[in-house]
N, C-alpha and C positions, 0 to 999 in steps of 0.2 A: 520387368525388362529394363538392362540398365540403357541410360541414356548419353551415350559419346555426347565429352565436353574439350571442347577445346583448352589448352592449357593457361589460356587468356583468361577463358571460362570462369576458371577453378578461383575464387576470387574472394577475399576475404569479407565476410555480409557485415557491410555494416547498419543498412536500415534497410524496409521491406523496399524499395524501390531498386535497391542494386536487383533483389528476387526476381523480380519482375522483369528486371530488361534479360535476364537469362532467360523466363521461363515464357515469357509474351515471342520469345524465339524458339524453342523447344514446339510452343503450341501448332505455330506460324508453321512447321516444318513436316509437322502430319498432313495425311490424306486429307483432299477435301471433304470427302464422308466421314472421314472418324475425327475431324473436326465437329462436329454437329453431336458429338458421344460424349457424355462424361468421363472424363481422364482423371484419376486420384495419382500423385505425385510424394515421393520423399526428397527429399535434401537433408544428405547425410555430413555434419559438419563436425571437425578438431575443435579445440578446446577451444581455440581466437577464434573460432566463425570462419576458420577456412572451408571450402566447402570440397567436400571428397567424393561425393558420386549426386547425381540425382537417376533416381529408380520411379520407375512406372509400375504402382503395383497393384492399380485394378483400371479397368476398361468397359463401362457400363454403357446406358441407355442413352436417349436424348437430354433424360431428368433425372438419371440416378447411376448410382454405382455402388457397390459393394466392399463395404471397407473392414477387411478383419484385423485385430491387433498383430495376431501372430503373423500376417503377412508383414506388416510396418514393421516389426520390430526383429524378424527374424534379418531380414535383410543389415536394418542399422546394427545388428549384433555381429554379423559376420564379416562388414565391413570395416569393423572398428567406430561407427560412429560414435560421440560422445553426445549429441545433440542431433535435432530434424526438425526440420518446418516441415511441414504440410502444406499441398497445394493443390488446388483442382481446380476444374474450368465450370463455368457455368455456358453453354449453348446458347442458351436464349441470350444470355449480354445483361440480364436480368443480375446483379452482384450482391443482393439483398442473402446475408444467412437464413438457412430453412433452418427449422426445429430439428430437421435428420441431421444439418452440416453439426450445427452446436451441438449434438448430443456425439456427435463420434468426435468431435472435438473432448468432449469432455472427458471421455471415457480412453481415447489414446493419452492423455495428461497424466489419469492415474495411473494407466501401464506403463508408461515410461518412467515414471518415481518409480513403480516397485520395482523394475530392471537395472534403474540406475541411467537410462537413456533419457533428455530432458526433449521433451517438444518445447518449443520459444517458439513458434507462431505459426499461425494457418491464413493460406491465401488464398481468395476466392480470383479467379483471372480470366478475362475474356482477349480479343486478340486486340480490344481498344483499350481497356483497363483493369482495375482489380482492387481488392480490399483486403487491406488485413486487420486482423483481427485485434493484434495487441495493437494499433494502431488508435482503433478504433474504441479501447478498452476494453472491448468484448473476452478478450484473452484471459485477463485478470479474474474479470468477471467467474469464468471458468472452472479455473485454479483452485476459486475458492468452495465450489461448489463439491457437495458431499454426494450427489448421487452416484458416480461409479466409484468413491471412496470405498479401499475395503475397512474392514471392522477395525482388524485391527490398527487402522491409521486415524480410523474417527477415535478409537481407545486413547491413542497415544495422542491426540489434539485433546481432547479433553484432561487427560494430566495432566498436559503441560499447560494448559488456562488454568487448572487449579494450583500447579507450583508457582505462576506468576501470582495469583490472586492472593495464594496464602504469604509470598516475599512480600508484597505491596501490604496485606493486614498489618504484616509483622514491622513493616516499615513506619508505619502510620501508629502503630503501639508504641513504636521508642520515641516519634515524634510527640508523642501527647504524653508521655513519662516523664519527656525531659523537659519538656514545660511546666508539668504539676512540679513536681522536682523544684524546678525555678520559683514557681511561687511560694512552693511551700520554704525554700531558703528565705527567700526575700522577707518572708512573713517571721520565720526563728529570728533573722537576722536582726528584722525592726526591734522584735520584742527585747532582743539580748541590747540591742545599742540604745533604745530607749531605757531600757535599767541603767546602765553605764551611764547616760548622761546625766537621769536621775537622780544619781549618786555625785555626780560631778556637777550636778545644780545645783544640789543641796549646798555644798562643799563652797562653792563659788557664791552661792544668794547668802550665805555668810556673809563672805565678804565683802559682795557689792551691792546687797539686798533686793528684795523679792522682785521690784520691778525690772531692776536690769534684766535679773535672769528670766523674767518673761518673756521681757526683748528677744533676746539672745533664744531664747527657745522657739518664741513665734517665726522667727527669719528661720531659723535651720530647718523646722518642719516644714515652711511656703518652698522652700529651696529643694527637701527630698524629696516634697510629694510631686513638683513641679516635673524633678527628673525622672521618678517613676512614673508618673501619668504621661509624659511625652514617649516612651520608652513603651507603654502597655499601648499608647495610640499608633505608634510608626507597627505596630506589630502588627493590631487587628487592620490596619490598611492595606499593609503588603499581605494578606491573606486574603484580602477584597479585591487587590489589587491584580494577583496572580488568577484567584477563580475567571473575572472578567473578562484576561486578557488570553485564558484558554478557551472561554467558550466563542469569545471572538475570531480567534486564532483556526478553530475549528471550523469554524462558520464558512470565514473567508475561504480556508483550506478546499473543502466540499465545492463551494461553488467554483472555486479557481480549477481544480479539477473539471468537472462540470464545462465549464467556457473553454478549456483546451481540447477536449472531446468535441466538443460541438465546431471548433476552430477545424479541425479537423475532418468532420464527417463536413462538415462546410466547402471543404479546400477539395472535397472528391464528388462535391456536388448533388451531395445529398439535399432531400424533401427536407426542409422545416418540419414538416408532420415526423418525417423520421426525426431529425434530432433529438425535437422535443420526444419523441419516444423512448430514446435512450438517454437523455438527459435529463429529462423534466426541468428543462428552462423555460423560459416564455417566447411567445414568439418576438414581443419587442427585442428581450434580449437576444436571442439568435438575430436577427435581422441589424443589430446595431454591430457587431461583429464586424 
């Protein structure tokens, strides 16, 4: 059933809280009895997040409601959507995802790749507040998961982890060629200018006799090995240097994630016990937040 919007309405989404003040009105505007029913929601959107219709496309129990693909998507297809959020009410006020919300989440993500229609996010909404999900990172979460993947798109993820894996061997073979390469120059090179100077010791401790030319040989050798040994040492550093400061890099990454999630389920007044459930921080750190 579509839902008249005002032309005010019709409004370009730029985060889940624009959603919200349209759809916390929407809800507001039902019966006070079918307020108390689970209501499943699309928001059909253009290419910028304008938004083109919002459709009602199931109408369930106090706890549940019934949500088919081919209903969601028939609709976003005949309206030209290019994009949909997803939105339903929870009754109780209760905003916590059930294992049913997440799983028909999942499983509208992968209909919509195979159609070409993107779902960007799902809102849980009561007439006091709401959640979303990419918000929350639960969206992501999602995305990545394989159970309503069809075959053929777990085929095509697996090829293309084995075309990066087998670019990056290949990458890492000319990286280690072209160092053996170097040493092995460096090494012809020694031997060929060591002959050369051999000959031009010789030639020279003629003339100035043996001890000059030791002189003279001892400094040039203190001097090449000096700059090959600074030259072999900045090398193996910046390869210590670089592993350290990814695994650091990564560390921080995860946890910085981590703390923006938790910033967030924070700022909607979530349990501690929840955070730490989706985050796996501690409570000191949630609580220093």
């Amino acid at each position: 059933m579509n839902i008249e919007l005002t032309d005010q309405q019709k409004i370009k989404i730029i985060n889940s809280e624009d959603v919200y003040a349209i759809m916390q009105k929407v809800l507001l505007r039902e019966e006070i009895i079918d307020q108390e029913k689970e209501h499943f929601w699309i928001i059909g959107l253009t290419t910028h997040n304008k938004i083109l219709f919002v459709e009602l496309v199931s109408l369930g129990s106090v706890n549940a409601t019934t949500v088919e693909p081919m209903n969601v998507f028939r609709v976003a297809i005949l309206k030209n959507a290019v994009k949909v959020i997803l939105v339903h009410n929870h009754p109780s006020g209760n905003l916590t995802p059930s294992p049913a919300d997440k799983d028909v989440t999942d499983r509208l993500i992968q209909v919509g790749r195979i159609i070409n229609v993107q779902a960007i996010d799902h809102l849980i909404i009561s007439p006091e507040s709401y959640l979303s999900f990419e918000h929350i990172g639960l969206f992501g979460m999602l995305e990545a998961s394989m159970k309503w993947m069809p075959a053929f798109a777990i085929i095509e993820n697996i090829r293309e982890e084995e075309r990066k894996i087998r670019k990056e061997a290949v990458q890492v073979a000319e990286v280690k060629g072209e160092k053996r390469g170097l040493r092995k120059g460096k090494k012809e090179g020694a031997e060929i200018g060591e002959e050369k100077g051999l000959k031009r010791g010789k030639v020279e401790g003629k003339k100035e006799g043996i001890s000059l030319g030791e002189e003279r040989g001892l400094k040039k050798g203190k001097k090449e090995g000096k700059v090959e040994g600074i030259e072999i040492g900045e090398e193996r550093g910046l390869k210590k240097g670089i592993g350290i400061g990814k695994d650091v890099g990564r560390e921080e990454g995860r946890k910085e994630e981590k703390i923006e999630m938790a910033k967030a389920m924070k700022k909607d007044k979530k349990s501690v016990e929840e955070i730490q459930k989706y985050t796996q921080l501690t409570k000191a750190d949630i609580q220093a937040l």
